[in-house]
C-alpha positions in Angstrom: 0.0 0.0 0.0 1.5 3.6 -0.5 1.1 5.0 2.8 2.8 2.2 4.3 5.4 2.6 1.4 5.7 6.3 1.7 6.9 6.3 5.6 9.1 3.6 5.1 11.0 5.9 2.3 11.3 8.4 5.2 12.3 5.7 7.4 8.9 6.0 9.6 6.4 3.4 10.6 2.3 3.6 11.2 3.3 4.5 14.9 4.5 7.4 13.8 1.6 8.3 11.6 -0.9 7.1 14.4 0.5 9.5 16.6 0.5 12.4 14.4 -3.4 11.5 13.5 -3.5 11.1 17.2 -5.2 7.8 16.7 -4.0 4.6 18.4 -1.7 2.3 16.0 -4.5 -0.4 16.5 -7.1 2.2 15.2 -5.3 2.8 11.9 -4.3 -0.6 11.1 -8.0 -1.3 11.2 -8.1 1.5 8.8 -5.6 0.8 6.6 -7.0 -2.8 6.6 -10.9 -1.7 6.1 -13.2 1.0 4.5 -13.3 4.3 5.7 -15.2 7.4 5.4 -14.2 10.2 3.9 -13.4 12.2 7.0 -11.0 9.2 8.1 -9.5 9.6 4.4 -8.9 13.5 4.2 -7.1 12.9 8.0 -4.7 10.6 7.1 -4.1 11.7 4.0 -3.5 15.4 5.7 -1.1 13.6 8.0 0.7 11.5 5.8 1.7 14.1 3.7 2.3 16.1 6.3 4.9 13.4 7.7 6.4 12.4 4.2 5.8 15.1 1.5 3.4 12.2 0.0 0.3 13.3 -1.3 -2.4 10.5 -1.8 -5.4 10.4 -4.3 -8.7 8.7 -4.5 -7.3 6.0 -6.9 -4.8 5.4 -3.4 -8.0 4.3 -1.4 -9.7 1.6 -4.1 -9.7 -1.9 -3.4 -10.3 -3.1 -6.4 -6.4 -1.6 -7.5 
């Protein structure tokens, strides 16, 4: 997936990205791993990129990619 793929190239983890959504790591794996709406989406998008300089689209969030 690219957001796990995005903080590893800035050597960070979804700890990291947890904490700056100020969610718990168990939260966003659960995420990551299921749907979400898109208030969940525009946050960790927001903080990814805010982590990593990595900007995610809607084509990022399709399961059927």
């Amino acid at each position: 997936m690219k957001v796990r793929a995005a903080l590893a190239s800035k050597g960070l983890n979804q700890g990291d990205l947890a904490d700056m959504m100020n969610v718990s790591k168990q939260s966003l794996s659960y995420t990551l791993n299921n749907s979400m709406n898109m208030k969940t989406a525009l946050l960790l998008t927001d903080s990814l990129n805010a982590l990593t300089n990595e900007t995610l689209t809607l084509d990022d969030f399709r399961k059927d990619q």
